[in-house]
GUKOL-623117 format. One record per residue (C-alpha): y negated, z, x negated; residue in three letters; residue number from 1. Coordinates in nm, 2 decimals, always signed. Each point is the difference from the previous one (the first is absolute). Layout:
BEGIN
+--------+--------+--------+------+-----+
!     c2 !     c3 !     c1 ! rest !  nr !
+--------+--------+--------+------+-----+
!      Y !      Z !      X !  ALA ! NUM !
...
+--------+--------+--------+------+-----+
***
This chain:
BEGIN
+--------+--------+--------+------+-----+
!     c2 !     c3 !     c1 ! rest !  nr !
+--------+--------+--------+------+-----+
!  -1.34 !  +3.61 !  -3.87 !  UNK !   1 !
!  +0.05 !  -0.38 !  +0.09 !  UNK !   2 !
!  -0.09 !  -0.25 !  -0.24 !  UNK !   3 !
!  -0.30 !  -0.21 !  +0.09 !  UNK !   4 !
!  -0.02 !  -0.36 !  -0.09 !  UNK !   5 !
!  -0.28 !  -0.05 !  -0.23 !  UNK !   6 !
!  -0.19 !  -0.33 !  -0.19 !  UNK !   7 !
!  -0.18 !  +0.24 !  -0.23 !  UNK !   8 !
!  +0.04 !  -0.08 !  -0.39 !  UNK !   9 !
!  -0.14 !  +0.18 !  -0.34 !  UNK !  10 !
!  -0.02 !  -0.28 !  -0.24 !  UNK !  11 !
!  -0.36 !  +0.10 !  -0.12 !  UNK !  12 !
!  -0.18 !  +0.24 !  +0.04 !  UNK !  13 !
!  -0.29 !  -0.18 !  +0.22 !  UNK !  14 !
!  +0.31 !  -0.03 !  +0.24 !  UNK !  15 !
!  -0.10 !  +0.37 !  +0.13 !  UNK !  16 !
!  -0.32 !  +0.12 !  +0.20 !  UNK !  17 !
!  -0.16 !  +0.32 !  -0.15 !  UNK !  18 !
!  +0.12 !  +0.14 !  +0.33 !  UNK !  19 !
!  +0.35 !  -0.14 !  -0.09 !  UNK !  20 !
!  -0.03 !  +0.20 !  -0.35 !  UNK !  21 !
!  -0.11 !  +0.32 !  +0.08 !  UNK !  22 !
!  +0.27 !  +0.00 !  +0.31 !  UNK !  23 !
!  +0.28 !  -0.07 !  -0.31 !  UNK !  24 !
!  -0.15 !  +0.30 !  -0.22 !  UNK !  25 !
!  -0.02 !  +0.22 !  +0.34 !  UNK !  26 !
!  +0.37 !  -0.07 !  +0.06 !  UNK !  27 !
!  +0.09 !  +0.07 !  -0.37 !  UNK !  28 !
!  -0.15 !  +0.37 !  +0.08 !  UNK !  29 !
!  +0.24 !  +0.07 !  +0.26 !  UNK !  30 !
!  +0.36 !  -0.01 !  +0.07 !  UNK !  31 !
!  +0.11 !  -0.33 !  +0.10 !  UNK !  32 !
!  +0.30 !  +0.00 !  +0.29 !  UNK !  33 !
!  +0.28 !  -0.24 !  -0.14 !  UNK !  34 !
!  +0.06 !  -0.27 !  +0.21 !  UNK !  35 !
!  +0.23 !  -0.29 !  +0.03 !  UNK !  36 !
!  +0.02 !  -0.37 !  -0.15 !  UNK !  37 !
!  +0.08 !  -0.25 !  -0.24 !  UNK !  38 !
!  -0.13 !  -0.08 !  -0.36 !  UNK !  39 !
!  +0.06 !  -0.29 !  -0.18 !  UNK !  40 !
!  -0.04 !  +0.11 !  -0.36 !  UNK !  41 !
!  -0.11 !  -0.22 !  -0.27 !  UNK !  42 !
!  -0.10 !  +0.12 !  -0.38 !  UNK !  43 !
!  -0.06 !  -0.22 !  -0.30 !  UNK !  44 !
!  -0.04 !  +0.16 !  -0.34 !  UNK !  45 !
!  +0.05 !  +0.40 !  -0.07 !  UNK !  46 !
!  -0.28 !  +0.19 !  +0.17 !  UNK !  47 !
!  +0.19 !  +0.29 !  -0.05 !  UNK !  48 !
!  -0.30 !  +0.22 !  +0.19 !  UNK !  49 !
!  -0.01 !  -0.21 !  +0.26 !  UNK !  50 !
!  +0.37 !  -0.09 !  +0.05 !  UNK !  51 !
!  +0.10 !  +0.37 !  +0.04 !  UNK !  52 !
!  -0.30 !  +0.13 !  +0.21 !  UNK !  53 !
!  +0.07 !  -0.32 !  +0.27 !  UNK !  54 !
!  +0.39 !  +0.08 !  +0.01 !  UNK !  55 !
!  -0.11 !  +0.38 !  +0.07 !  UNK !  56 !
!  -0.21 !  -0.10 !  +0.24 !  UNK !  57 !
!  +0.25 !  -0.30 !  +0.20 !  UNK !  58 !
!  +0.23 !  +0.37 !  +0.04 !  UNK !  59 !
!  -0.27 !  +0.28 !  +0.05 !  UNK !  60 !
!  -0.10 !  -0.27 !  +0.28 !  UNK !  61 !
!  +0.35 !  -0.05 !  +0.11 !  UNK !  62 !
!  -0.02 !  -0.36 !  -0.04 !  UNK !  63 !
!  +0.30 !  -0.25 !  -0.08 !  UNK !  64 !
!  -0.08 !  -0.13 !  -0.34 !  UNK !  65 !
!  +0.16 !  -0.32 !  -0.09 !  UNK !  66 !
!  -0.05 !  -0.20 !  -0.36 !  UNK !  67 !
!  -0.08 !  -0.34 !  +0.00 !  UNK !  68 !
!  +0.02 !  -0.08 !  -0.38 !  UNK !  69 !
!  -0.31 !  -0.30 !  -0.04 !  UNK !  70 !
!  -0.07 !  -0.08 !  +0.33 !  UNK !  71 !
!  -0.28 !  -0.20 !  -0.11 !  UNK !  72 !
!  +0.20 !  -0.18 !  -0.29 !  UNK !  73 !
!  +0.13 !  -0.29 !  +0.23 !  UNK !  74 !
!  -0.13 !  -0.34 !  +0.04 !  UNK !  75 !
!  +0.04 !  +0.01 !  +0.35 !  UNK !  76 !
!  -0.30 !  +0.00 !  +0.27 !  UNK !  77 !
!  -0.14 !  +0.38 !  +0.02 !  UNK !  78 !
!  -0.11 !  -0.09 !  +0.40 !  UNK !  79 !
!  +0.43 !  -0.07 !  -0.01 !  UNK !  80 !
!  +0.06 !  +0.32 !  -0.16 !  UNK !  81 !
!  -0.19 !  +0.20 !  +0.18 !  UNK !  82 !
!  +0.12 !  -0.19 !  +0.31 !  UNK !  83 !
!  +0.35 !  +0.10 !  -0.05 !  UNK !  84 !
!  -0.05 !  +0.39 !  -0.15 !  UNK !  85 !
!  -0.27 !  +0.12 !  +0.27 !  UNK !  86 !
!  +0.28 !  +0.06 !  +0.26 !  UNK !  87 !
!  +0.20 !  +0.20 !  -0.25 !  UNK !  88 !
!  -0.31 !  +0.23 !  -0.12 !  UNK !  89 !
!  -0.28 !  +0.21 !  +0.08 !  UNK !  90 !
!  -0.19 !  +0.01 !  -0.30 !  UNK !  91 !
!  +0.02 !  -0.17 !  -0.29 !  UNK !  92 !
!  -0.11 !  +0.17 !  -0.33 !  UNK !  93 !
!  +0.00 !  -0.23 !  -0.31 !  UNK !  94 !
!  -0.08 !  +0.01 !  -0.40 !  UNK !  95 !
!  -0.06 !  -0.42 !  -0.11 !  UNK !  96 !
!  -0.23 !  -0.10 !  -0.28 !  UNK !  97 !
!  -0.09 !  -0.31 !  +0.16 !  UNK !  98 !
!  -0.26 !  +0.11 !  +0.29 !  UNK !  99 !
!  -0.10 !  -0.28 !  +0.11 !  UNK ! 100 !
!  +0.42 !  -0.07 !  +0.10 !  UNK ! 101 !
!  -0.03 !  +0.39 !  +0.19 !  UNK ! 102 !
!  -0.32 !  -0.09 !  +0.18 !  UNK ! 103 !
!  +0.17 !  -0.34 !  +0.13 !  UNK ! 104 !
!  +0.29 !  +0.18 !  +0.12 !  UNK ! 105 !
!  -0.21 !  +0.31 !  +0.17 !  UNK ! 106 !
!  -0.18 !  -0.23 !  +0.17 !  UNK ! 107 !
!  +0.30 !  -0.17 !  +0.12 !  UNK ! 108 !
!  +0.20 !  +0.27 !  +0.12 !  UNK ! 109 !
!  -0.05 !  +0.22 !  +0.33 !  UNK ! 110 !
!  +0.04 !  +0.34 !  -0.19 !  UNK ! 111 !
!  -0.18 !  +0.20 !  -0.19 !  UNK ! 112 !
!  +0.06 !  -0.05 !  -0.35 !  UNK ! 113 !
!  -0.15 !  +0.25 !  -0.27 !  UNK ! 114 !
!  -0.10 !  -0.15 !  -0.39 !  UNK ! 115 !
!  +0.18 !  +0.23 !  -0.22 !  UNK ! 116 !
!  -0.17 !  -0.13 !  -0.30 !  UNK ! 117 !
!  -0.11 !  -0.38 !  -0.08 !  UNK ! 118 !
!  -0.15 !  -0.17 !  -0.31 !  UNK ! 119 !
!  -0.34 !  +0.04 !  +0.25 !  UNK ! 120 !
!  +0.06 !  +0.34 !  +0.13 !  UNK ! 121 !
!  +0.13 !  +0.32 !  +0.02 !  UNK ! 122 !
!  -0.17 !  +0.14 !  +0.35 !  UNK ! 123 !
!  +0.22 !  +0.31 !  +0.01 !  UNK ! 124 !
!  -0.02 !  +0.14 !  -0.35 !  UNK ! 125 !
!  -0.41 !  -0.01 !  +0.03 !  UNK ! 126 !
!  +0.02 !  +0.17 !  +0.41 !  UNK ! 127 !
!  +0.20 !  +0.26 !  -0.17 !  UNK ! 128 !
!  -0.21 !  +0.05 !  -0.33 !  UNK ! 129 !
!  -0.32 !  -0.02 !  +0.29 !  UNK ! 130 !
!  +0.19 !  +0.26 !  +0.21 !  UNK ! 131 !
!  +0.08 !  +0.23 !  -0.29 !  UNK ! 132 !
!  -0.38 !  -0.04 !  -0.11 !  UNK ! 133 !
!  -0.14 !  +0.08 !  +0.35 !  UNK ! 134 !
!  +0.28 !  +0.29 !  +0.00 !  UNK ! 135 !
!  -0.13 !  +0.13 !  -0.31 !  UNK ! 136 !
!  -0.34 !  -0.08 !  -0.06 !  UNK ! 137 !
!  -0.16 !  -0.09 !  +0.36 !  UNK ! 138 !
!  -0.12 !  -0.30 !  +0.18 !  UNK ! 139 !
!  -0.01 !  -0.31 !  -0.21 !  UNK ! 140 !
!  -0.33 !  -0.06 !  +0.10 !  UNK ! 141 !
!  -0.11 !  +0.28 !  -0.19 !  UNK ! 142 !
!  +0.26 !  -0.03 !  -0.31 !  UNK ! 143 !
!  -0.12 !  -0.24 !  -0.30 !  UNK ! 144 !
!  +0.27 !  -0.19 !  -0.06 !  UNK ! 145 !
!  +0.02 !  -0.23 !  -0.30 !  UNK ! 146 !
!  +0.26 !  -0.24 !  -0.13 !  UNK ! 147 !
!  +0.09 !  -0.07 !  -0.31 !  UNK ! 148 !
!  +0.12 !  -0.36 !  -0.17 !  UNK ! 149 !
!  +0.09 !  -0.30 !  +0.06 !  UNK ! 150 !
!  +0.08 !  -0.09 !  +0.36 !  UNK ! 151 !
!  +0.33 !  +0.02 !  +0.13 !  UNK ! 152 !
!  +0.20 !  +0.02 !  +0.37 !  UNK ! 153 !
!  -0.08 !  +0.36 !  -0.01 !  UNK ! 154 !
!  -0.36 !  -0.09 !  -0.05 !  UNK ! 155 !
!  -0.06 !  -0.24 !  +0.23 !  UNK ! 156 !
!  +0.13 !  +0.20 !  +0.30 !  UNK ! 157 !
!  -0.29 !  +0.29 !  -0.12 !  UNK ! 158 !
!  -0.22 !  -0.30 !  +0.00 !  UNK ! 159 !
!  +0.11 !  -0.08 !  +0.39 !  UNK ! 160 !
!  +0.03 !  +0.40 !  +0.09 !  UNK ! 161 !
!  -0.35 !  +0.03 !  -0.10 !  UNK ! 162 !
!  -0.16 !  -0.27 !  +0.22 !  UNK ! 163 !
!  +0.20 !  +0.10 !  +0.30 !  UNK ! 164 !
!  -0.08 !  +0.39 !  +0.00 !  UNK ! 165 !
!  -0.33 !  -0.08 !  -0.15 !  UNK ! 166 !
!  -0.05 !  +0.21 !  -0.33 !  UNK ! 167 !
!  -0.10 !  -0.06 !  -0.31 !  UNK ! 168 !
!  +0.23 !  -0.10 !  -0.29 !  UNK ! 169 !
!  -0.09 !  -0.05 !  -0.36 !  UNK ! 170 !
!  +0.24 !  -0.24 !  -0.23 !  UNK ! 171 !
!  -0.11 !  +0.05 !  -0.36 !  UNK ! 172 !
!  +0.18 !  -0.33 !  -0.18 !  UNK ! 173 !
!  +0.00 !  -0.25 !  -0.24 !  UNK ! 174 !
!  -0.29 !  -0.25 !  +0.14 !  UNK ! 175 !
!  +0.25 !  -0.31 !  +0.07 !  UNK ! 176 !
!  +0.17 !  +0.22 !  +0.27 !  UNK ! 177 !
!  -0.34 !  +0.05 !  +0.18 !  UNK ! 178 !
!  -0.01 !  -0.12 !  +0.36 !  UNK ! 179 !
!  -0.24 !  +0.03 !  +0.29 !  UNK ! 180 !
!  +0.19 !  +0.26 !  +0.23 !  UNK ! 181 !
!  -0.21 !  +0.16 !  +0.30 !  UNK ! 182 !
!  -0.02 !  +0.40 !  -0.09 !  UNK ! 183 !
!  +0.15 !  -0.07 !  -0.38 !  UNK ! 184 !
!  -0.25 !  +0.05 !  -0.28 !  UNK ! 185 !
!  +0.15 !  -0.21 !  -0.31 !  UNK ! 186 !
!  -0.12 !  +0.13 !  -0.35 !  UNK ! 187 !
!  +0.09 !  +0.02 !  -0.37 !  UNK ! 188 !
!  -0.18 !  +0.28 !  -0.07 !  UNK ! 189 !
!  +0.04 !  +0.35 !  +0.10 !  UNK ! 190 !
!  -0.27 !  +0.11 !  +0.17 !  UNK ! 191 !
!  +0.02 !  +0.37 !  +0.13 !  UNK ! 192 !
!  +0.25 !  +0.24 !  +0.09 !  UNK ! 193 !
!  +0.28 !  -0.09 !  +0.28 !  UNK ! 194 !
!  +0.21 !  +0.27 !  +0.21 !  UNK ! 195 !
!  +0.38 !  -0.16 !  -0.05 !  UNK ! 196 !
!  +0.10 !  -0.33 !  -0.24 !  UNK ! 197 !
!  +0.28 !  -0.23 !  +0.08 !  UNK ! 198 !
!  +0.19 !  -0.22 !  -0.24 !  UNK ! 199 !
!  +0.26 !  -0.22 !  +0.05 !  UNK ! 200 !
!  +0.27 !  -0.20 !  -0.28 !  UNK ! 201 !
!  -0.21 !  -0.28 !  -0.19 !  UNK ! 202 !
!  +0.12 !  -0.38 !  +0.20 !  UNK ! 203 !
!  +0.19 !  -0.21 !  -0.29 !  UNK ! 204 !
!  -0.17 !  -0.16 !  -0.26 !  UNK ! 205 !
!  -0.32 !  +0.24 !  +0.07 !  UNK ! 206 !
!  -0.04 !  +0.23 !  -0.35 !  UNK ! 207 !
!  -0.33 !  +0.16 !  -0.14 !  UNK ! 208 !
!  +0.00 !  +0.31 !  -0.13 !  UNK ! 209 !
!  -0.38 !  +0.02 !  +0.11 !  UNK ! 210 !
!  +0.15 !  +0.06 !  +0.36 !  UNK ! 211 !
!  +0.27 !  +0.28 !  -0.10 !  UNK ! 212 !
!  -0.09 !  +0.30 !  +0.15 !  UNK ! 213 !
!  -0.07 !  +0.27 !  -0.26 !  UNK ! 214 !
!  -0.09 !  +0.41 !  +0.02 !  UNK ! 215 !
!  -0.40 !  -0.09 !  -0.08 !  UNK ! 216 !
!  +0.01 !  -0.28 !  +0.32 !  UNK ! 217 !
!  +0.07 !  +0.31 !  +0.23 !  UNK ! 218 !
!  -0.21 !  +0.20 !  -0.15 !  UNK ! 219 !
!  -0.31 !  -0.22 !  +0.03 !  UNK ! 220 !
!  +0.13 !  -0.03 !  +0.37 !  UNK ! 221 !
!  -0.05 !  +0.36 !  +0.01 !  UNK ! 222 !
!  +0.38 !  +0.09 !  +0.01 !  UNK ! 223 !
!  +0.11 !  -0.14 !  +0.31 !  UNK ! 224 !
!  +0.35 !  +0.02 !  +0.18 !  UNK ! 225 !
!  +0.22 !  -0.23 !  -0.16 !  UNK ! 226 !
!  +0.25 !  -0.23 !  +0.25 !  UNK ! 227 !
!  +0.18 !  -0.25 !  -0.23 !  UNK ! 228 !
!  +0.19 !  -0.24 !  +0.20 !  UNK ! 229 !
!  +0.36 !  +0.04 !  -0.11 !  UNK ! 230 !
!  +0.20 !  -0.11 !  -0.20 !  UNK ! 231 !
!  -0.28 !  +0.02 !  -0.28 !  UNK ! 232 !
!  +0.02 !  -0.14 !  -0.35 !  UNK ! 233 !
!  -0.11 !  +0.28 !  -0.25 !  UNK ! 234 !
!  -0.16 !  -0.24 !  -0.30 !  UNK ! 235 !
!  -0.14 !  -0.23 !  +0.27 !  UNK ! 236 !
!  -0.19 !  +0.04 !  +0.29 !  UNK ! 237 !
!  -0.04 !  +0.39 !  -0.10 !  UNK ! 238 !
!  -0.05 !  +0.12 !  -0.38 !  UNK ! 239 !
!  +0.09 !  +0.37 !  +0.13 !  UNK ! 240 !
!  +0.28 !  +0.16 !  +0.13 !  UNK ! 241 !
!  -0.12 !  +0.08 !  +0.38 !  UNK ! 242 !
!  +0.22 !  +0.34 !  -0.04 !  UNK ! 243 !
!  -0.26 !  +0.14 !  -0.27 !  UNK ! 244 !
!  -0.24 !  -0.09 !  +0.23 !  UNK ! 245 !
!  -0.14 !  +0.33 !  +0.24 !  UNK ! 246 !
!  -0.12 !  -0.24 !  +0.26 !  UNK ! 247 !
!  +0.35 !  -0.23 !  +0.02 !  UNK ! 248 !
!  +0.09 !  +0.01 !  +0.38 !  UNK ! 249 !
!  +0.32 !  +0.10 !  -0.04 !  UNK ! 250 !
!  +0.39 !  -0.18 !  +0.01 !  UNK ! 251 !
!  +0.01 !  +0.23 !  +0.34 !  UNK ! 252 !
!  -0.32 !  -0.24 !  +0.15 !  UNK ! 253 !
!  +0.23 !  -0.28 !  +0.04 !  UNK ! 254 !
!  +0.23 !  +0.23 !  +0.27 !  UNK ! 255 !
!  -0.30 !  -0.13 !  +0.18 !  UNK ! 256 !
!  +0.22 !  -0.37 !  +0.05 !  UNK ! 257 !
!  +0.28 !  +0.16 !  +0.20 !  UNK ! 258 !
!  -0.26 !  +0.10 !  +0.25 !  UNK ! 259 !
!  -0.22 !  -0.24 !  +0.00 !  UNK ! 260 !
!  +0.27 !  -0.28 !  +0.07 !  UNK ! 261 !
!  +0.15 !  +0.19 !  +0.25 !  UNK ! 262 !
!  -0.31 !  +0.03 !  +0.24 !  UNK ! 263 !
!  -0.06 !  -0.44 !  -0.10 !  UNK ! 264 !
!  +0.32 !  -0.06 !  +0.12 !  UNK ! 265 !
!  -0.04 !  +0.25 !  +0.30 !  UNK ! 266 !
!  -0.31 !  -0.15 !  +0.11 !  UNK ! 267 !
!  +0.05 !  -0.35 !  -0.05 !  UNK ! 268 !
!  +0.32 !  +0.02 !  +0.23 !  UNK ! 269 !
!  -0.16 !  +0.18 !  +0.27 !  UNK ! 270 !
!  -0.30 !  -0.19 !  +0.03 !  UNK ! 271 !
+--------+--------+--------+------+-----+
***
């Protein structure tokens, strides 16, 4: 099909409508034509998941995948940058720690540009954990979902998920990381069961063995579906191994990003 020129960005979460959201998780059920374009491809760091289910997807999508090692790393103008690439590129999809430097240039460019993964957020590793929940469990509005820890990226776009579809969230953390967040309850204290708990890697220079998730944690929580956010630190932000644990989700869950990012960048380019 032809390419459609399109302003539509995923930096954050709150980017996206509900409607957008649950048009992205009804593409990822079905198969998605590949179409044609250009991606300019940026990664900082490892992120091995991520890295491998995006390049699957720029091919599954039949879309011409070009690197663009620290496109963000320059001191020039990001409204010149993005001045200069937009003719060459469809999409942009780009991994930078410094979000503030990705916002500036998504706002600057005339293409859709996709955050995959900032030191603010990680929108879609938490729309495919959502999609995987929904998939599994049912509607979010009627899944407990509870974070656990510090907050991080990966938290933060759970925090912004939560207010736009409009379910509840619990955050159980250390009391210095509580915030007032519409639909996020902040505690210390564990306070009932919960239907499926989400970790994520402790930020640096954040220990307390208080907050590493142990066997009697779950079990107070009434044994919920475990979903640590990978890569997790055994001896930190979990004092299990999640593969002795029943409920543990599963290394197959995070297939989940292959389709996930294949219906964002689907949808976003056709809007």
């Amino acid at each position: 099909m032809p390419f459609l020129a399109s302003h539509m960005k995923l930096i954050q979460i709150n980017d996206l409508s509900a409607n957008d959201i649950q048009s992205i998780w009804s593409l990822a059920t079905r198969s998605i034509v590949p179409f044609s374009g250009n991606v300019a491809w940026s990664f900082e760091g490892n992120g091995i998941r991520t890295r491998s289910s995006f390049i699957q997807a720029f091919r599954e999508l039949n879309l011409n995948f070009i690197e663009l090692p620290n496109l963000l790393k320059t001191n020039e103008r990001a409204a010149d940058l993005a001045g200069y690439l937009d003719p060459f590129y469809d999409i942009y999809v780009i991994r930078d720690s410094n979000h503030d430097r990705l916002t500036e240039f998504a706002n600057a460019s005339r293409r859709s540009v996709v955050n995959a993964m900032t030191s603010l957020a990680h929108p879609c590793e938490v729309l495919t954990d959502a999609y995987s929940i929904e998939k599994i469990m049912g509607p979010l509005s009627s899944v407990k979902v509870t974070l656990w820890g510090p907050t991080t990226n990966v938290f933060k776009s759970w925090h912004a998920l939560a207010g736009v579809l409009g379910f509840e969230l619990v955050h159980l953390c250390d009391a210095q990381f509580h915030e007032r967040i519409p639909n996020v309850r902040f505690s210390e204290t564990i306070d009932g069961s919960t239907d499926v708990l989400i970790t994520d890697s402790w930020p640096t220079g954040f220990e307390n063995a208080a907050w590493s998730l142990n066997l009697n944690h779950l079990e107070a929580m009434g044994k919920p579906k475990l979903l640590p956010t990978p890569p997790f630190s055994i001896g930190r932000e979990m004092a299990l191994d999640p593969l002795q644990y029943k409920g543990f989700m599963g290394y197959e869950q995070k297939i989940d990003l292959l389709t996930v990012q294949k219906a964002i960048l689907s949808y976003l380019m056709t809007q």
